[in-house]
N, C-alpha and C positions, 0 to 999 in steps of 0.2 A: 623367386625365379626358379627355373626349374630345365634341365638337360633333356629334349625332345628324345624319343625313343624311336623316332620313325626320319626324323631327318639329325643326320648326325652332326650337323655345322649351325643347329640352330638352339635357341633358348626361349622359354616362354616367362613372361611376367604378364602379371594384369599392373594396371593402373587406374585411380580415381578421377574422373573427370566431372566437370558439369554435369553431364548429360549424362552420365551413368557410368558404370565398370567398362575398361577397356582392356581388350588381349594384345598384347604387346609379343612379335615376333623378332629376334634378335639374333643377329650375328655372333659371331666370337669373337669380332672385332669391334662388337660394340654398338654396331648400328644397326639401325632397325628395319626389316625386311617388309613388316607388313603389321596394320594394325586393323582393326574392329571392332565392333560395340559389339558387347556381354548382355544380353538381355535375359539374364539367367531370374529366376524365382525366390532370390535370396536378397537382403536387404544392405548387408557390406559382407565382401569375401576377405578372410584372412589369411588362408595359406592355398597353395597351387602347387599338384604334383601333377607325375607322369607315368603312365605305366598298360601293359596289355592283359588285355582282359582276357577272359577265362575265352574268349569265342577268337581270341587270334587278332584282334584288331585292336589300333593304338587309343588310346583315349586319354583325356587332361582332365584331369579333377581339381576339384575347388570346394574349398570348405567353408563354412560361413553364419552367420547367423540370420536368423528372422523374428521379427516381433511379432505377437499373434497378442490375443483380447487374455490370454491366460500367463503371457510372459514369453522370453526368448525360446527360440526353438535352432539347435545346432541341425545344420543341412549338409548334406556331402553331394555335389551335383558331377556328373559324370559326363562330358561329351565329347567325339570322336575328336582326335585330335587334327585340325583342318590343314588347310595347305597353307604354308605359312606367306606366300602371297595372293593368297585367295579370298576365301570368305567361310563362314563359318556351316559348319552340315546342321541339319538337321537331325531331331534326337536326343536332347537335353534328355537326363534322366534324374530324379530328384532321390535321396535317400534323406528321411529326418533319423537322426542318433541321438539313443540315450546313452551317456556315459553312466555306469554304479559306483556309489565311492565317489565321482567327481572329485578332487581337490585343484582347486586356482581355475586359472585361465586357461583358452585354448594355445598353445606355443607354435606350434606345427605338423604337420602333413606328409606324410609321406607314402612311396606304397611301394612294396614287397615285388621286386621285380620275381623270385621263386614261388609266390606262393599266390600274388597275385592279392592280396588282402591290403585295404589300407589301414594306417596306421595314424593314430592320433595322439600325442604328446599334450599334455597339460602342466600348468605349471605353478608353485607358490614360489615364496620369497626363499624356502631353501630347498626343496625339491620337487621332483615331477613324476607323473605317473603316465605309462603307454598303455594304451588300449589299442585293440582290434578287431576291425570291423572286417567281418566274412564278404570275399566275394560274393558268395554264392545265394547272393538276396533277389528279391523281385522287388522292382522299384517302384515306390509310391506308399509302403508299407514304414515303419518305424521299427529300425533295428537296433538291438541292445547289444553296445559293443562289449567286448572282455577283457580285463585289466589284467594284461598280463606281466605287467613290471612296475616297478618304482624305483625312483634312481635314488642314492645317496651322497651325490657327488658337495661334498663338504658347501655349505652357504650357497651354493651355487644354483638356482633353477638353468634347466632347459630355454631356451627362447628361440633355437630356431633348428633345423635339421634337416639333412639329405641322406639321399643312399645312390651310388655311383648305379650307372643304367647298368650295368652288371649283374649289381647286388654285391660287390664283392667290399664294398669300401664304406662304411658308416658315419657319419659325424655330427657331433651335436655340439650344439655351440650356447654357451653362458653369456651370462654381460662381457665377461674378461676372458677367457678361455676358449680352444675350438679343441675339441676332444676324437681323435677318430680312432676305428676297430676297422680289423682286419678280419674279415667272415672268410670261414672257410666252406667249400663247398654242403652241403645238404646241412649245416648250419642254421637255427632260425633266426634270428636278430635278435630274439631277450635272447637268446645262449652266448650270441656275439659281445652284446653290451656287456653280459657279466664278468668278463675278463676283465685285462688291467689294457686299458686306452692309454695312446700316444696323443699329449696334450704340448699346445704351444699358446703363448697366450697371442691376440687380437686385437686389431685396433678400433674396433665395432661394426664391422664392414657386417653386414646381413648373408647369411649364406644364400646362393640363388643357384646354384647346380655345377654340380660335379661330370666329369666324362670319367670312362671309367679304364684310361689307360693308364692314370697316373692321380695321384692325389691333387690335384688340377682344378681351383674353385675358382667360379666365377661369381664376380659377387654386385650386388647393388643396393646402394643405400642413399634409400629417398630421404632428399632435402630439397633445397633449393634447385640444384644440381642435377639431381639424378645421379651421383657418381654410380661410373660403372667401371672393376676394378678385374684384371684379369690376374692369377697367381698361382704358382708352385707352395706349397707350404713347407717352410725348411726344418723337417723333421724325416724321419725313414721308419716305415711303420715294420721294419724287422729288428728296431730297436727301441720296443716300446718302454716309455717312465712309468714309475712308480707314484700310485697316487697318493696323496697327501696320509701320513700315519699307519699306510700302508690298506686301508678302510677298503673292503667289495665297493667296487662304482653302481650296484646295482643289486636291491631283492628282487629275485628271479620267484614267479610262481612257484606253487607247490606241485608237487606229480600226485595223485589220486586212484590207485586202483582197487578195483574191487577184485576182492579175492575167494570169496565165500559169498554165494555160491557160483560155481564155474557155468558158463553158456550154457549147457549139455544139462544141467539140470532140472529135471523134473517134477513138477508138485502136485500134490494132491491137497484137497480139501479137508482141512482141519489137523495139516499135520504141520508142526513149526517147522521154519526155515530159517537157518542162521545166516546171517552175511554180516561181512563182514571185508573192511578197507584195508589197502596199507598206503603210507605218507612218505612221500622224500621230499625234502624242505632242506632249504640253507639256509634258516630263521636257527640263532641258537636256542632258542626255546620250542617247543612242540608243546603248542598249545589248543585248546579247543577242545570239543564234541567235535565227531562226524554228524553232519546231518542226513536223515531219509530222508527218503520222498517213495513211498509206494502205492502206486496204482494198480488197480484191476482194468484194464481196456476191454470191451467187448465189441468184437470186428463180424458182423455177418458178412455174410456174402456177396445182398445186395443193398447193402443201406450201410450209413456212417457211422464210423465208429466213436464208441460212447465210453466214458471212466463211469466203471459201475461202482466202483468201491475207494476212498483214497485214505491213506493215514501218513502221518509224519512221525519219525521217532528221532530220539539221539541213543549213543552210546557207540562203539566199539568194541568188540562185535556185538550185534543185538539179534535179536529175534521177531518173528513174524508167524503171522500165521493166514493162510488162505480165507476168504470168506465164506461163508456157503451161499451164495449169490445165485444158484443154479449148475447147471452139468455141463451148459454147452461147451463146446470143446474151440471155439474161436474165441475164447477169453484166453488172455495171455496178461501177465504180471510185469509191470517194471519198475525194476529197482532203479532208484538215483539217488548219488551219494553227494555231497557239497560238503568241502572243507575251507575254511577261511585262516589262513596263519594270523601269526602275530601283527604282521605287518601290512594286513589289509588284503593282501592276496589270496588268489581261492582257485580251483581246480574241481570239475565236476568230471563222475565216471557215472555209467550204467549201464546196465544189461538188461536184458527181454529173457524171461524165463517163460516156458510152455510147460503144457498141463502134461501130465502121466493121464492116459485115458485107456479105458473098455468100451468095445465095440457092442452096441448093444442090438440085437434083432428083435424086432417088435412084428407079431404076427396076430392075426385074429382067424375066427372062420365063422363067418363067412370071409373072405378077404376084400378088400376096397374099402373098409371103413377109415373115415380121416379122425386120426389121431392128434389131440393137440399134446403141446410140452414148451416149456424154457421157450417162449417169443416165437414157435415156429407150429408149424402143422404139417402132416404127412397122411397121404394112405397107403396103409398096409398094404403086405408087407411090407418093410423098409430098414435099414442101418443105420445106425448113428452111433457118434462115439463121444462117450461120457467121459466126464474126471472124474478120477475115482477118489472113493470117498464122497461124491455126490448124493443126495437123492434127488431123483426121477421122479417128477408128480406128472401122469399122464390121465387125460383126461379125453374123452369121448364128448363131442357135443351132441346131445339127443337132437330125437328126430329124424336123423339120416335114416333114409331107405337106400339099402344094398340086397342086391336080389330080390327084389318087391316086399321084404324082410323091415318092420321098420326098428330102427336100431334107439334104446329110451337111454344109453348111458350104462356107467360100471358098475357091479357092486360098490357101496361105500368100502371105502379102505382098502382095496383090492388093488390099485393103479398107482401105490408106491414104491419104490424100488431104490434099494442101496446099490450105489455102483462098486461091486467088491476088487479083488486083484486080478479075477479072469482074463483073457485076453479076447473071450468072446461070452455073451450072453443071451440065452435065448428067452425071450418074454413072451408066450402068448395071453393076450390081454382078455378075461372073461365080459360078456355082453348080456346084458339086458335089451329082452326086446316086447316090443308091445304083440301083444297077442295074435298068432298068424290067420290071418283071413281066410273067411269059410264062404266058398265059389257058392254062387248064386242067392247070396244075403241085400240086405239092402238095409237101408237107415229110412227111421222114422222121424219127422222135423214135425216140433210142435208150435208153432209158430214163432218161438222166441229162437230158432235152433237154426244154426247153420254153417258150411263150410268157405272159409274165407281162404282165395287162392292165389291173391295178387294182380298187378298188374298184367295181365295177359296179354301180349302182346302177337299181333300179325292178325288183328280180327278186323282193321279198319275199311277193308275192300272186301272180299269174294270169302262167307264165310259158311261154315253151317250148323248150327244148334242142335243136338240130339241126345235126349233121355229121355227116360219111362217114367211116367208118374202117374201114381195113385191117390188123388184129392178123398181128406176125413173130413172135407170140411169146405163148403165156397161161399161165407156168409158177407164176404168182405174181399174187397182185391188183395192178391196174393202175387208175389213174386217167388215164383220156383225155380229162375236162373235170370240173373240181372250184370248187365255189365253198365254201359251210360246210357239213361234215353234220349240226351243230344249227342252220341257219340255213337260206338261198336252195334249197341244195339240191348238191349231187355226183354225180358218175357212177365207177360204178366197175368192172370188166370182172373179173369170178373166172376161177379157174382153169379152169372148165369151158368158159368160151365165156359166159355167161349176165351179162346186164348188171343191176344195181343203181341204183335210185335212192333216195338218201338225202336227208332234209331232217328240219330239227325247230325246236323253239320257242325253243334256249339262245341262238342268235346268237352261236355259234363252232364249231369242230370235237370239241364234247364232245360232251355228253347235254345233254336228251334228244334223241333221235332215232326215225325210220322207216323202214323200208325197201320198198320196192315193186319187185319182179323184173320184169326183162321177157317171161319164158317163150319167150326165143329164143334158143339159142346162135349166139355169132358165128363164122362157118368163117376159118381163117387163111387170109392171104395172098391175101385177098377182098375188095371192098368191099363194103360196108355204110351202108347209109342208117338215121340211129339218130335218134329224135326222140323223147322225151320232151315230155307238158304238164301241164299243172296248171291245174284250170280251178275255182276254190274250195275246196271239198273231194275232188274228182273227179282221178284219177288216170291217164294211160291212157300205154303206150308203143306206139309204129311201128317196125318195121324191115322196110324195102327195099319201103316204100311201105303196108304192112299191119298193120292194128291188133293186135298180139300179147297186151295184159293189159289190164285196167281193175281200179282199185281205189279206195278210199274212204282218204283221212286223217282221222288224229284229231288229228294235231297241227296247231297253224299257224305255220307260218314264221315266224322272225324278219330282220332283217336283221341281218350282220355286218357289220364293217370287213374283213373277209379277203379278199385279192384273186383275181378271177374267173384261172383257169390254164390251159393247154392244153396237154395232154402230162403233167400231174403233178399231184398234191394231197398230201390228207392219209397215201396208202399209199408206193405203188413208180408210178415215170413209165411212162407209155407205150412198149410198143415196138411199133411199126410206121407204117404212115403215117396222116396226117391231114388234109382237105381238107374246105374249105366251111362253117366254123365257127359258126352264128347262134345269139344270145340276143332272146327276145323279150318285151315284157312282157305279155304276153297267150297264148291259148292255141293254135297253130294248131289249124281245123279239119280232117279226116280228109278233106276235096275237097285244101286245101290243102296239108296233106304229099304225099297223091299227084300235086300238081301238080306239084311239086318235083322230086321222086322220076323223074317221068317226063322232066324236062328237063335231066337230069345229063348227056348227050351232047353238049346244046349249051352249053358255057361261058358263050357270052352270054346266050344264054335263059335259064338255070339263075339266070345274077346278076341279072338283068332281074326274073324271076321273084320270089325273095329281096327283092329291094331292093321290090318294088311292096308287098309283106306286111310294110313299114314295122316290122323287127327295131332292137332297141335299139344292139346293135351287128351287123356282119358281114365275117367275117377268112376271104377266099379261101384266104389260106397259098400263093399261085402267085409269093411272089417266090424271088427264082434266087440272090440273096447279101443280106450286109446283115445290119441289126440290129432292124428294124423291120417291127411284122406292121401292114401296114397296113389298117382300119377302114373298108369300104367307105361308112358312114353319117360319118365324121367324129366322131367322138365318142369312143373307145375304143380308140385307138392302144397295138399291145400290145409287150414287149420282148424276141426273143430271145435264151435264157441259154441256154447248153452251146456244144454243135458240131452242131447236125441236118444234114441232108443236106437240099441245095434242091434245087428246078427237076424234083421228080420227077414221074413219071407221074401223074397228077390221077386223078379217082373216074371212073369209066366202067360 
């Protein structure tokens, strides 16, 4: 039974019936106000307190057990405390508790009207241990309470227990004895119990709640009867007894500080760190190791944080030392200390130590190259700050083109870096790049040879195909620029000289398909100005500046995944050269291929030109080695596979 905190004249008991747990509301006089069925999630409840939760509202808790397929599981159910002639609210809320250490049975229930924690009593044949459970849980989770006491009250266990709605009045009750403590204000309750208690003995009445204007128990002891006993206790707790031999009624935890090293402290990598605890214990013996526990945590920015590193030690004071795990500077360290006394009690402390760092500035020139490092990537220029005593492994991924520049990676050995004591450092990072392209060049594809550019994407509607090619060779069909021929669309050069364009509705290199001739043959060993568009339904091809066919589709493009190619598709590769390569997703006009067409002499005009008629992508083909066709729009960086032949004569 238990003292309502929210209505001041009433008392709650549960009770066992047939049909399940019953909530029992109770007068002071005994009678009962209001009852209802407990349809709580526990399987028998044994103890029932009272107390306000952390949010301002009343609520009646009940502790209990459940059987589950693995063994009992202790439950603490939580809900609002109702109208005691009403009916019950909705909102049960469930906590499963693990006690450590366990010893005996569960005895009693109680909860911290100051602190708002409840509290759990266990019990053997000669004494008891209290645990406590944190408010501050989410429920539906398994909480591990903390054994903050153990009683030593001579042969005597714990069996039952209250605490005045106050907090101000304590009492624990044995088979023969009722024990009560006088708490004094900002007091915690193991601080209360370990004084010396006013005891009187009992006539086995079960404690069921306290008011908290006077040492005032009301009490009920199921039997037959139901007695229910209303009493003063004739004792004055400003003249408290002396316990039995004169024995502490109580081992009180131990206190746990860590002393070495203080908050404020700093580390670096590779250098040791002392810590070190201090102990206040009522145990006469000081016994034990302190235990570690240190972690490395690594917190980005945007993602979860992860223990990069963990180790355990013993001793007082001991040593440590940082890992070299990396430089980032959102790793942080923490120490945790566990001590366990003699008498099974234990006290945990710890700190969060931060890194000592240098600000490191990472530059290149060209600038905009992405720099990778420690789980993250940057482009230059950029800041970041190291732990010192770090090294810095920074890494270039080849391939990037910055400023039409294409970038192949660092010298070896050149992109590591000790992080020293500076406060700032300046790195500029040296570049490898692939050989700078020489205007109006072109690549020679020998038939095994080609540049692969990806997915291209935006060619499935209104497109237009344009480069210059010089066939060494038409003895077999050739593909000089292929993207799907049931999709975007293909080029394909026959044996006659006479080009093909293919496209269809499947969204790969099957069926269906179309095809539309150009009605030009291409002469070898020539160049050739080749443009293909597509402008809805409307079909038309140019070569060497002039409209050669128009025709009409019936199919409509799909898009594929298949990646856009030059120099090769779905037949035989290309042989001979290739220069000036543009996809657009619209159709050039017939002014504007001729505009093209006329400015092939001059390199820069010719890509000035190109570039103004804003193509999705566009591949000069004028680098001289290398592995990279690079994408005059940035978009469409493409890969060369075989052996082609660079740096050749360009389209004229």
């Amino acid at each position: 039974m238990v003292a309502s905190h929210q209505f001041p004249e009433v008392l709650w008991a549960f009770a066992r019936a047939s049909d399940g747990p019953r909530l029992l509301a109770i007068g002071h006089d005994g009678v009962t106000i209001g009852e209802m069925a407990l349809a709580v999630p526990i399987d028998e409840i044994k103890n029932i307190s009272a107390g306000v939760g952390d949010d301002g509202s009343h609520y009646l808790y009940l502790l209990g057990h459940s059987e589950t397929e693995t063994g009992g599981t202790l439950s603490l159910l939580r809900l609002p405390e109702p109208d005691p002639s009403g009916g019950l609210s909705p909102g049960i809320q469930r906590f499963d508790i693990e006690l450590p250490s366990s010893r005996g049975e569960v005895a009693a229930l109680l909860v911290d009207p100051d602190t708002k924690d409840p509290l759990v009593f266990t019990s053997t044949a000669t004494a008891s241990s209290l645990y406590r459970v944190s408010s501050d849980q989410n429920p539906g989770r398994a909480l591990v309470a903390d054994l903050v006491a153990r009683t030593s009250i001579p042969l005597k266990p714990v069996v039952d227990a209250d605490i005045s709605t106050d907090g101000s009045i304590i009492a624990l009750r044995t088979p023969t004895d009722l024990w009560l403590w006088e708490r004094e204000s900002g007091e915690s309750i193991t601080e209360a119990i370990s004084g010396e208690p006013c005891t009187t003995p009992t006539s086995g009445e079960t404690i069921g709640a306290m008011v908290s204007t006077s040492p005032e128990v009301f009490a009920l002891n199921p039997g037959v009867n139901d007695q229910f006993s209303r009493f003063t206790m004739p004792i004055s707790l400003e003249d408290p007894q002396t316990v039995v031999n004169g024995a502490s009624a109580v081992n009180t935890a131990p206190t746990l500080m860590i002393s070495s090293p203080e908050p404020d402290f700093e580390w670096s990598r590779g250098e040791p760190i002392v810590i070190e605890a201090l102990v206040e214990d009522d145990q006469a013996v000081f016994g034990g190791d302190i235990k570690w526990n240190i972690q490395e945590i690594f917190c980005p920015k945007d993602g979860l944080c992860q223990v990069t590193d963990h180790k355990t030690i013993e001793g007082n004071p001991a040593s440590v030392r940082a890992s070299n795990h990396g430089p980032a500077s959102e790793v942080s360290i923490e120490v945790s200390a566990l001590y366990i006394d003699p008498g099974g009690l234990s006290d945990r402390a710890s700190v969060v130590l931060r890194p000592s760092t240098s600000k490191i500035i990472v530059t290149t020139e060209p600038p905009g190259v992405v720099v990778e490092f420690d789980r993250d990537s940057r482009a230059t220029p950029f800041e970041l700050d190291a732990i010192r005593g770090s090294i810095v492994q920074f890494s270039v991924p080849a391939l990037q083109v910055v400023d039409g520049r294409v970038i192949e990676g660092v010298p070896d050995g050149s992109a590591n870096y000790e992080v020293h004591g500076d406060s700032a450092i300046d790195i500029q990072l040296p570049l490898e790049f692939q050989p700078t392209p020489v205007a109006g060049s072109s690549v020679r594809f020998g038939g095994d040879d080609r540049v692969s550019v990806g997915n291209v994407h935006g060619l499935s509607s209104d497109l237009t195909y344009e480069l210059w090619l010089r066939p060494s060779d038409r003895g077999e069909r050739q593909n000089p620029l292929a993207k799907a021929v049931s999709g975007e669309g293909t080029i394909t050069q026959e044996p006659n000289g006479v080009l093909n364009f293919f496209h269809g509705s499947g969204g790969d290199s099957g069926t269906p398909y179309e095809r539309f001739v150009s009605g030009t043959a291409l002469s070898l060993d020539r160049w050739h100005h080749v443009v293909i568009t597509r402008s809805g339904t409307t079909l038309r091809w140019y070569v060497d500046g002039l409209l050669t066919n128009t025709g009409t589709s019936t199919l409509f493009p799909s898009s594929s995944d298949l990646p856009l190619q030059i120099g090769d598709g779905y037949t035989n590769g290309f042989s001979g050269w290739i220069d000036e390569v543009a996809v657009y997703g619209r159709a050039l006009s017939a002014a504007e291929v001729s505009s093209h067409y006329e400015a092939i002499n001059d390199p820069t005009a010719y890509g000035t030109s190109v570039i103004s008629d804003e193509p999705i992508a566009f591949w000069r083909l004028d680098e001289i080695a290398g592995t990279i066709a690079v994408d005059q729009m940035g978009n469409w960086h493409g890969a060369y596979l075989g052996t082609p032949d660079f740096g050749q004569p360009g389209a004229r």
